[in-house]
C-alpha positions as CSV (number, residue, x, y, z in Angstrom):
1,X,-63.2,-44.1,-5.8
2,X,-60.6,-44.4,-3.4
3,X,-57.5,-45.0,-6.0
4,X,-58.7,-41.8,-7.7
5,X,-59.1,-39.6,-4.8
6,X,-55.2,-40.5,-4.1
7,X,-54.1,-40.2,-7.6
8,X,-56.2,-36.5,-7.8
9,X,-54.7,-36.2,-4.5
10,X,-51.0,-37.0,-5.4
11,X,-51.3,-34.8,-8.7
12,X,-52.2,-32.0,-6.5
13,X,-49.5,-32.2,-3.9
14,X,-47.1,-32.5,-7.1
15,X,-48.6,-29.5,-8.9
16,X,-48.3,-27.6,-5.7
17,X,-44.5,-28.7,-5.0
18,X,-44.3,-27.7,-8.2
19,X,-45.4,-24.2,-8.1
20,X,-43.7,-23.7,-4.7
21,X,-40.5,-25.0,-6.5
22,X,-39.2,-21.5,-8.0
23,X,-40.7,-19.8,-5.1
24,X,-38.2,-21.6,-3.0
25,X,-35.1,-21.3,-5.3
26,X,-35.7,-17.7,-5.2
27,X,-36.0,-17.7,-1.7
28,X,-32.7,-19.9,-1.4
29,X,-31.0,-17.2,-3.7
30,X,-32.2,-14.6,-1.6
31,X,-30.9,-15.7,1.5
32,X,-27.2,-16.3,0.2
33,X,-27.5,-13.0,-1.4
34,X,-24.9,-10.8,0.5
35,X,-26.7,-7.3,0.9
36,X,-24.0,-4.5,1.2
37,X,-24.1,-0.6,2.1
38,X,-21.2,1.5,1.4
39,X,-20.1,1.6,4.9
40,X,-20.6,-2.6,4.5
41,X,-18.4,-2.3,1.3
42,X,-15.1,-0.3,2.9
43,X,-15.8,-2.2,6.1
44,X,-15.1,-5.7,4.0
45,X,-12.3,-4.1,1.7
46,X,-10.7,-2.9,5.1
47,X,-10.7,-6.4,6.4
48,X,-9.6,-8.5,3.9
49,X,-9.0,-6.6,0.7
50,X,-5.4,-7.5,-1.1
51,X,-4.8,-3.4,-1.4
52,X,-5.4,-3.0,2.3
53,X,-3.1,-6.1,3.3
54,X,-0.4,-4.8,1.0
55,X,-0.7,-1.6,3.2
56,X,-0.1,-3.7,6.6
57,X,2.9,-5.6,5.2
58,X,4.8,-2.9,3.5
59,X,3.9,-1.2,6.4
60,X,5.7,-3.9,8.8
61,X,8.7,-4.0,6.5
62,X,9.6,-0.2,7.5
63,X,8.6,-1.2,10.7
64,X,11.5,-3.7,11.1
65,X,13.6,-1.7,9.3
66,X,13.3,1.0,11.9
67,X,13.8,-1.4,14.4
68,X,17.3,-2.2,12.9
69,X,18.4,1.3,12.5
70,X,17.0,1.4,16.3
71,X,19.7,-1.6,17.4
72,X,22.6,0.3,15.9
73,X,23.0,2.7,18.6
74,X,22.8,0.0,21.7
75,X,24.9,-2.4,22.9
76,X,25.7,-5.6,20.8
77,X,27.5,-8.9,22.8
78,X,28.9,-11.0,20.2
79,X,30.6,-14.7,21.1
80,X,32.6,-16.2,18.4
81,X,34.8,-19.2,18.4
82,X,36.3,-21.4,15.5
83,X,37.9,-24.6,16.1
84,X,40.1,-26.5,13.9
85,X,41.8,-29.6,13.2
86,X,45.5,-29.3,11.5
87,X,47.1,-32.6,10.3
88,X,49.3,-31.8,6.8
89,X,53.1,-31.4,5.6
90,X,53.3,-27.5,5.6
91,X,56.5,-25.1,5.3
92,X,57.9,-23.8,8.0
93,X,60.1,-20.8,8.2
94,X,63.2,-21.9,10.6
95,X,65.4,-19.3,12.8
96,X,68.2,-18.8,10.8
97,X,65.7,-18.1,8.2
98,X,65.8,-21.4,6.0
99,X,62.4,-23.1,5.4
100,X,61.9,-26.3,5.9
101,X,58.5,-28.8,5.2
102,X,57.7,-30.6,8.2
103,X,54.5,-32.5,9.1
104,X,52.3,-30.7,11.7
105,X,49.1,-32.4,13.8
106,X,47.5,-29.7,15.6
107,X,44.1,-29.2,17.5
108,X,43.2,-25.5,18.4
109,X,40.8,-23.6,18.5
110,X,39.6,-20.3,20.2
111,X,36.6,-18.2,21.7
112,X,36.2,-14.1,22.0
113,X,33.2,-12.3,23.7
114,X,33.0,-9.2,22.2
115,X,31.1,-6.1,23.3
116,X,30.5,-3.5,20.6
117,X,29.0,0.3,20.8
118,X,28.5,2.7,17.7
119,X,29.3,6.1,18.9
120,X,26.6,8.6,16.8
121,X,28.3,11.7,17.5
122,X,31.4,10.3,15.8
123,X,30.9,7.4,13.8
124,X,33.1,5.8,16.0
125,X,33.1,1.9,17.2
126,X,34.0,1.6,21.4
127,X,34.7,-2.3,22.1
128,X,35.4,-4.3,25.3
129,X,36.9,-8.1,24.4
130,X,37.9,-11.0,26.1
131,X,39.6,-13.9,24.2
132,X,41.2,-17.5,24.6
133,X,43.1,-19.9,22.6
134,X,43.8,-23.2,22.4
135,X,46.2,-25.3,20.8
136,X,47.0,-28.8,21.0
137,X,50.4,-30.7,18.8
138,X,49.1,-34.1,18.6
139,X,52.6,-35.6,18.4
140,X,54.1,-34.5,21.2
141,X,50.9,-34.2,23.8
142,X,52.0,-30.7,24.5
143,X,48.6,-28.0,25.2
144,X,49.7,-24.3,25.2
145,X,47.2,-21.4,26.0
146,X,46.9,-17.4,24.9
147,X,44.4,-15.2,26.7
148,X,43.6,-11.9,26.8
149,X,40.9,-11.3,29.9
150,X,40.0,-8.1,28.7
151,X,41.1,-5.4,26.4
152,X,39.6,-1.6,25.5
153,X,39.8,0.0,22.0
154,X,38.1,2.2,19.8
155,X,38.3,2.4,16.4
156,X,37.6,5.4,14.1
157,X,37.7,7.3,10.4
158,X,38.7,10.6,11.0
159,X,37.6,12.6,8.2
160,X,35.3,9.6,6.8
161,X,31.1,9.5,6.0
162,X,29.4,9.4,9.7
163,X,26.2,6.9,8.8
164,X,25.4,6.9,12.1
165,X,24.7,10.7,12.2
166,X,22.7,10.7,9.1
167,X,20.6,7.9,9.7
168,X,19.7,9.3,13.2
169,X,18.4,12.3,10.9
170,X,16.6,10.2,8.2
171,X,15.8,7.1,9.4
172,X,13.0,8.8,12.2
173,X,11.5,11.0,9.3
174,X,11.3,7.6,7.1
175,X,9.2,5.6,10.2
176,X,7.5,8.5,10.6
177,X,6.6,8.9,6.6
178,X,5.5,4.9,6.8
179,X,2.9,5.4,9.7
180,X,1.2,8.1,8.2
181,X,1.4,6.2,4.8
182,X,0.0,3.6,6.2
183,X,-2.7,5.8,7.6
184,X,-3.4,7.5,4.2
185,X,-3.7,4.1,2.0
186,X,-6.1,2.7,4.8
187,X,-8.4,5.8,3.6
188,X,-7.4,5.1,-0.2
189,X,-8.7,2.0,0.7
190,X,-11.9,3.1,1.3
191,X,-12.1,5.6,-1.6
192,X,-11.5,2.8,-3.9
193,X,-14.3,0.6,-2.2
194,X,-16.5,3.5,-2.9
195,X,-15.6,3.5,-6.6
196,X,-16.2,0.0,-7.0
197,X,-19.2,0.4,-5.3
198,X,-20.5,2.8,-7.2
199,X,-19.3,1.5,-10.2
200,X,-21.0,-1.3,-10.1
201,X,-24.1,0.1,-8.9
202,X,-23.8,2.8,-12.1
203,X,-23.6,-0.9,-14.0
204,X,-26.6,-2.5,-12.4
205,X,-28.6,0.7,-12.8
206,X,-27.5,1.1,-16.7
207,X,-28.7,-2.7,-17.2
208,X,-31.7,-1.8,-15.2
209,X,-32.9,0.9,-18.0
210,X,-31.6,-0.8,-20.4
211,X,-33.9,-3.9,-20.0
212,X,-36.7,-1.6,-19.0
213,X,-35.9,0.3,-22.3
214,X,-36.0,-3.0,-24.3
215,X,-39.4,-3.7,-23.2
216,X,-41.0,-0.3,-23.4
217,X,-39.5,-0.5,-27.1
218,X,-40.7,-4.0,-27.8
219,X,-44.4,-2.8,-26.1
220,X,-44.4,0.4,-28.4
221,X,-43.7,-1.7,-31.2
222,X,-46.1,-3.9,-31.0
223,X,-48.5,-1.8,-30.4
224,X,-47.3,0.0,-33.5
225,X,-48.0,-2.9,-35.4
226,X,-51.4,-2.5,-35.2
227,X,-51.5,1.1,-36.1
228,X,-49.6,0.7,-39.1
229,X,-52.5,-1.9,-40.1
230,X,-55.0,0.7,-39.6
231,X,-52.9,3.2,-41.1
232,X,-52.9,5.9,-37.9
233,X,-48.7,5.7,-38.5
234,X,-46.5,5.8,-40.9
235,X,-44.2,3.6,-42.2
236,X,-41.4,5.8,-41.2
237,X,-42.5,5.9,-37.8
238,X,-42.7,2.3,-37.7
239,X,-39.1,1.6,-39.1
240,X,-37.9,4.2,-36.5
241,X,-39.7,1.8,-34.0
242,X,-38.3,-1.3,-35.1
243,X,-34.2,0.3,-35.0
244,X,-35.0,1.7,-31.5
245,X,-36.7,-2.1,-30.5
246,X,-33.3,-3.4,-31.9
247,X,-31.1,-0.9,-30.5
248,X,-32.7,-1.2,-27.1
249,X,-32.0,-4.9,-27.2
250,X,-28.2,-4.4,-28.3
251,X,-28.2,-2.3,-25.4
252,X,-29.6,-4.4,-22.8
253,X,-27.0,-7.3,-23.5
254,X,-24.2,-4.6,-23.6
255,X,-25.3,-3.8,-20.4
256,X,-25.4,-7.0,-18.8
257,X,-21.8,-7.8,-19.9
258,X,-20.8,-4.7,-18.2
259,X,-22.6,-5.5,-14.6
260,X,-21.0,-8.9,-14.7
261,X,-17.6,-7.2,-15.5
262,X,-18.3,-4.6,-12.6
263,X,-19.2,-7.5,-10.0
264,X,-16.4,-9.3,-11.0
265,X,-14.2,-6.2,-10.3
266,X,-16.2,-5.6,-7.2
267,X,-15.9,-9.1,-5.5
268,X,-11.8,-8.9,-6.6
269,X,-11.2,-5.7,-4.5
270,X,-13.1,-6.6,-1.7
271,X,-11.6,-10.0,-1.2
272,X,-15.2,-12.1,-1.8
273,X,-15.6,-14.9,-3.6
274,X,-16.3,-15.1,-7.3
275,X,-19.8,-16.8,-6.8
276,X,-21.4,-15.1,-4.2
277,X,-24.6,-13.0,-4.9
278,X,-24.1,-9.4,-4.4
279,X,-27.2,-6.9,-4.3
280,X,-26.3,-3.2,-3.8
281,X,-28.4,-1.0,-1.3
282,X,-27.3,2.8,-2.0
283,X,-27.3,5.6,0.2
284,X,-30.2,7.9,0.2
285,X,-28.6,11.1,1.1
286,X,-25.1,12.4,1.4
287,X,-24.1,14.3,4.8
288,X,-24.3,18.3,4.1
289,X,-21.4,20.2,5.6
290,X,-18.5,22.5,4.8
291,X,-15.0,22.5,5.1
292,X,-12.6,25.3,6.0
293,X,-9.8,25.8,3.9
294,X,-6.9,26.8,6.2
295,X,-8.2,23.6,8.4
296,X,-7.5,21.4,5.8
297,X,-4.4,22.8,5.0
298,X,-3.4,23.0,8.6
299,X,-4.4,19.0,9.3
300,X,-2.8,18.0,5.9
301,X,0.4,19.4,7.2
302,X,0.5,17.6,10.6
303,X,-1.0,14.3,8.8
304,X,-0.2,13.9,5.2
305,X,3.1,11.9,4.4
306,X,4.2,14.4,1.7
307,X,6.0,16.8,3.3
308,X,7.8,14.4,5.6
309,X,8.2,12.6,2.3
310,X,9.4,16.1,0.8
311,X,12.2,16.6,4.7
312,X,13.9,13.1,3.8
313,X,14.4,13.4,0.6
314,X,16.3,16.9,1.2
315,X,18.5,15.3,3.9
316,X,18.9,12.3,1.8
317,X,20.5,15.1,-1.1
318,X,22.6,16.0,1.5
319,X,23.5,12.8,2.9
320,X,24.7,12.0,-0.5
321,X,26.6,15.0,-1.5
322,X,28.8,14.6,2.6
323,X,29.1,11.0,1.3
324,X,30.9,12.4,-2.2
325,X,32.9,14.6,-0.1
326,X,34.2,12.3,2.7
327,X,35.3,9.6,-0.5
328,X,37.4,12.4,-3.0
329,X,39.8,13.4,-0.6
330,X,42.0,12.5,2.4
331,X,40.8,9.5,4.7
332,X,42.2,8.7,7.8
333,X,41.8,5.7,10.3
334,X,43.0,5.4,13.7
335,X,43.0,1.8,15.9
336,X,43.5,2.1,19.6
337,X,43.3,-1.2,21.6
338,X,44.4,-1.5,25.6
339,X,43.9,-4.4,27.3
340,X,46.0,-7.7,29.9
341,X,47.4,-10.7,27.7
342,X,49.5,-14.2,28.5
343,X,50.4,-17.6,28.1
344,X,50.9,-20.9,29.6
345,X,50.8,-24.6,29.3
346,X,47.6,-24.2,31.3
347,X,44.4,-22.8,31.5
348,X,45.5,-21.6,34.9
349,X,48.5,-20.0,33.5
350,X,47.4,-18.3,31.0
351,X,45.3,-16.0,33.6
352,X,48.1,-15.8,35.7
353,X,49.7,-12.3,36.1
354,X,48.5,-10.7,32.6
355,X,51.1,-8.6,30.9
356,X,49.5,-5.0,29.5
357,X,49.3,-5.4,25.9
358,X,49.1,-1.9,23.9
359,X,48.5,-1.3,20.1
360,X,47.9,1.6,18.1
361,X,48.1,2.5,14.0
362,X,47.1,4.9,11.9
363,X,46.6,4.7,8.3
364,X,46.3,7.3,5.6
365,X,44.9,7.8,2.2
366,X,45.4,10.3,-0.1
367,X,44.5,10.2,-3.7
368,X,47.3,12.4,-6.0
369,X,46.2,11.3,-9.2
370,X,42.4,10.5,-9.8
371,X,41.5,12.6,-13.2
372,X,39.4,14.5,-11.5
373,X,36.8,11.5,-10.4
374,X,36.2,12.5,-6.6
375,X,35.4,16.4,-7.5
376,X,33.2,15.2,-10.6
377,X,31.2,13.2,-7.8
378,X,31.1,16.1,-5.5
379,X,29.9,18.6,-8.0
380,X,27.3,15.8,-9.4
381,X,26.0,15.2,-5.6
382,X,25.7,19.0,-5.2
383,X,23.6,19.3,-8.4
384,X,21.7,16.6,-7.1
385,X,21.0,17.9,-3.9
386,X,19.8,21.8,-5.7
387,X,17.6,19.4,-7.6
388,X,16.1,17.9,-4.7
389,X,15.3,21.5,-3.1
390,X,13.8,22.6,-6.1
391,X,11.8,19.7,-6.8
392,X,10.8,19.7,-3.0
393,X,9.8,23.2,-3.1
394,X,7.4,22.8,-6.3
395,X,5.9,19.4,-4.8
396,X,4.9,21.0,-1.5
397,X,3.4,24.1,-3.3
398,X,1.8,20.9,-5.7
399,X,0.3,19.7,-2.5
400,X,-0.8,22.6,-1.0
401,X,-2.6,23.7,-4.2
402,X,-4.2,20.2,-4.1
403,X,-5.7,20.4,-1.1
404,X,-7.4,24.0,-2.4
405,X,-8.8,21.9,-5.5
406,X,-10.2,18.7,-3.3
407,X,-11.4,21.2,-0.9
408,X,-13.4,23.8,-3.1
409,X,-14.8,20.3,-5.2
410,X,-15.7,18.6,-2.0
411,X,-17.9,22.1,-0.1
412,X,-19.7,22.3,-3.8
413,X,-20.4,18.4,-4.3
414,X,-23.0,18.0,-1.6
415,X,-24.8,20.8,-3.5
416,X,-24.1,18.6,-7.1
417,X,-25.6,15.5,-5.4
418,X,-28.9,17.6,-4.6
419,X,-29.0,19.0,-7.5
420,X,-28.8,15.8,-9.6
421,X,-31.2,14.0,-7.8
422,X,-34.1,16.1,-7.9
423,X,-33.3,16.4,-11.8
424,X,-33.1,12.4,-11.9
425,X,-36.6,12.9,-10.4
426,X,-38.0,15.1,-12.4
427,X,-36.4,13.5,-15.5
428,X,-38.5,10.1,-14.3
429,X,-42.0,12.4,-13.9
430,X,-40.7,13.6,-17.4
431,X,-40.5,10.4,-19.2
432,X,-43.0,8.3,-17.5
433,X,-45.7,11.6,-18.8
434,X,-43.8,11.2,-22.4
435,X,-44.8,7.9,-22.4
436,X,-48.6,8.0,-21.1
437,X,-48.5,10.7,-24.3
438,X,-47.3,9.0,-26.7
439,X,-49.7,5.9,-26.3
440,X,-52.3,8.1,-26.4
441,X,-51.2,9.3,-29.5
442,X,-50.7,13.0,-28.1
443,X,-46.7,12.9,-28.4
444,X,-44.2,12.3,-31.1
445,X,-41.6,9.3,-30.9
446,X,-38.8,12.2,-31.7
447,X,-40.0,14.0,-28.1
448,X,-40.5,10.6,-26.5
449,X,-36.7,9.6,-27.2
450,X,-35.6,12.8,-26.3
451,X,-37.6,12.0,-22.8
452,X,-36.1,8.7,-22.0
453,X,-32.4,10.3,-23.2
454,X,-33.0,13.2,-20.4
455,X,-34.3,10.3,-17.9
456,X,-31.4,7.4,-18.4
457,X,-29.4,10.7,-18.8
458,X,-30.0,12.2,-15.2
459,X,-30.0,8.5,-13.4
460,X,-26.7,8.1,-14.5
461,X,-25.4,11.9,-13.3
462,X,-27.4,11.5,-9.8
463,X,-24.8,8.3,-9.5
464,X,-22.2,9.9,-10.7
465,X,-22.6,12.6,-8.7
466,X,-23.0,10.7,-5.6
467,X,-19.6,8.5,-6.4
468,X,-17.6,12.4,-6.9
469,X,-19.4,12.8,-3.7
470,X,-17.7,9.9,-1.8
471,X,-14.8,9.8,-3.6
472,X,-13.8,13.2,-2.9
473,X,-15.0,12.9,0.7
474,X,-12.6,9.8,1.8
475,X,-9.8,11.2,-0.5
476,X,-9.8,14.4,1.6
477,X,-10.0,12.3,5.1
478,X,-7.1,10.4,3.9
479,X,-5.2,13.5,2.8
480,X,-5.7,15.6,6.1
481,X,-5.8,12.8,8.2
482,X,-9.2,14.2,9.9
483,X,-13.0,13.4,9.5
484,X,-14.6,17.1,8.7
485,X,-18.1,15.2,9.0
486,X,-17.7,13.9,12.7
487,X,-14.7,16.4,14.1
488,X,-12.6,13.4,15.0
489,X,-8.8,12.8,14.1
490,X,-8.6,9.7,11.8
491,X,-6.5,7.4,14.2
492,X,-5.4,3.4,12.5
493,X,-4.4,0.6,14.6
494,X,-0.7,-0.3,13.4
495,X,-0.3,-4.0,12.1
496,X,2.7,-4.1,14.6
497,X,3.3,-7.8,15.7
């Protein structure tokens, strides 16, 4: 009695374990099953999407950029020195002018501190140096010195292309133009995370009534079978049962490659991995409020990129075109240097009682003959530059006629979403009556499809409606640079290391 009480035992505990066994697995799945919101969804993308990390490093690279424009107008201390080693047969002028090839073994070497400032307003270089050299003839042990302690000059073109002054004009617009870019494809970011989302949860909802489709199919024809026996249907009706049973099922695995196709999408842009469980929790309502035009116009032209974007490339036209001119005709360069030089056979020496050293030189360049080359470059800047002003005109009427448009679609959308969902809603009262009808033999299957094409038909516009919704809502934040929902300025932390 005993071996079969454990042995009924022992079956039990086994039959229970299992039961329990798919109970658990579920459970398991369920709790690695990453549950996300929208605000979940941009949150992540944010954080770790490619597309947002792309933002901070282009972002970093006009950063440093800037910072390079930044160190041309300060101070630069340069210390150079090469030293060298001389031991060959070399020809050597003599003084009655005869040369001669004689054997030289030479040390030397030398060492200049240099200090260098770009003048803007000219284009100018001011320079303070201070120099020693060395040299050493190995053969007969004798050391000579040159030094110059310190020495002025300033160098400049005279009727050349002033960088200086034109980057001072572009390059601020162009850090300016990143920041905000920066700013805008932060919010890009998160309209894209709301596509995806929505995407997928338009995917997971189409595979939803498609299985749900399949089965009501596969119920309503079986239970079709049996009328046909007892003749209550015709074999018409039937037929049309069986395609739509086949149809449905078509459908259903159609559906599922599309949800796995949309997950995989999903889990890309957000920066996930590929195997983790993603379940979808949407947004019951969408935040009801209106936006004023001439805010949104206003906010778009203090935050949007464009028309700083629109400013540099006008004085980049210009730029150009002084470029074109400062290269076709006469160029001029002028050296000035000022400063204490001398010699000895010792360190001492060569410090001792500098002489003034002086040097000056212009030089001049003037093309006579060029075919016409430097004024076909001129013209072809200038036309460039009308170009630019035209193009830049039409782009910033373009953006201010975009912001009308994503305005007047975002004030009516809220109203869209409304709309859409009480039709989804009545839509499923619609179909799920159809149905009840139609098993009770009170309904055709023509009205019943036409039922369940209203029903799948206003799901899929509520969703739709409710991406346009989002889409249109983080489009015009990134756009204007403002949050119309909360009052706030949209302010991003810059990735600046």
């Amino acid at each position: 009695m005993k071996r079969h009480f454990y042995t009924n035992n022992f079956a039990g505990v086994f039959l229970a374990l299992l039961l329990a066994f798919p109970f658990a697995t579920a459970q398991a799945q369920q709790s690695d099953t990453l549950f996300l919101t929208l605000p979940d969804a941009i949150k992540l993308a944010l954080e770790q999407s490619p597309t947002a990390r792309s933002a901070r490093h282009t972002f970093l690279a006009q950063y440093w950029n800037y910072r390079y424009y930044r160190a041309n107008y300060l101070p630069s201390i340069t210390l150079t020195s090469s030293p060298y080693i001389n031991n060959e047969i070399n020809k050597i002028t003599q003084g009655d002018g005869t040369s001669l090839f004689l054997s030289q073994s030479q040390f030397g070497g030398d060492i200049t501190l240099s200090i260098n400032q770009n003048i803007a307003l000219t284009g100018g270089t001011f320079f303070i140096r201070s120099s020693a050299n060395y040299l050493r003839e190995m053969e007969s042990r004798m050391n000579m010195y040159s030094t110059i302690p310190v020495s002025v000059g300033y160098t400049q073109s005279l009727f050349g292309y002033n960088s200086l002054k034109w980057d001072r004009r572009i390059e601020p617009i162009r850090y300016a133009e990143a920041k905000k870019n920066y700013a805008e494809t932060i919010e890009l970011v998160s309209a894209g995370a709301s596509s995806y989302f929505f995407n997928l949860a338009t995917a997971q909802s189409n595979l939803k009534m498609a299985r749900s489709n399949y089965a009501n199919a596969d119920t309503l024809y079986r239970m079709a079978q049996g009328r046909y026996k007892l003749g209550t249907i015709t074999e018409n009706e039937m037929l049309q049962l069986e395609i739509r049973r086949l149809s449905e099922e078509t459908n259903a695995m159609d559906a599922r490659i599309s949800a796995e196709e949309q997950m995989n999408g999903f889990r890309s842009f957000l920066g996930i991995a590929q195997d983790t469980p993603v379940a979808l929790l949407l947004p019951d309502s969408v935040p009801e409020f209106q936006v004023p035009l001439h805010s949104a116009l206003e906010k778009a032209m203090e935050n949007s990129p464009d028309p700083l974007y629109y400013e540099r490339i006008r004085h980049e036209a210009r730029s150009n075109l002084e470029y074109a001119k400062a290269n076709s005709g006469l160029k001029a360069d002028i050296y000035l240097q000022f400063g204490l030089s001398q010699t000895g056979n010792t360190l001492h020496q060569a410090y001792n009682r500098p002489m003034t050293q002086e040097y000056g030189s212009l030089t001049i360049s003037l093309p006579i003959l060029d075919w016409g080359r430097g004024k076909g470059k001129v013209r072809v800047a200038r036309s460039q530059q009308e170009l630019t002003d035209i193009q830049a005109e039409q782009g910033m009427e373009d953006f201010r006629q975009n912001v009308h448009k994503l305005v007047s679609q975002f004030n009516m959308q809220a109203r869209k979403v409304r709309i859409a969902r009480l039709t989804s809603e009545r839509a499923g009262a619609r179909h799920a009556v159809a149905m009840r009808l139609y098993i009770m033999g009170q309904n055709t299957l023509l009205d019943l499809n036409d039922a369940i094409a209203d029903h799948d038909s206003a799901e899929r516009s509520y969703l739709y409606a409710m991406a346009t919704y989002w889409s249109l809502y983080y489009t015009l934040r990134s756009i204007t640079g403002y949050d119309f929902c909360t009052g706030c300025e949209i302010t991003e932390q810059l990735p600046i290391d």
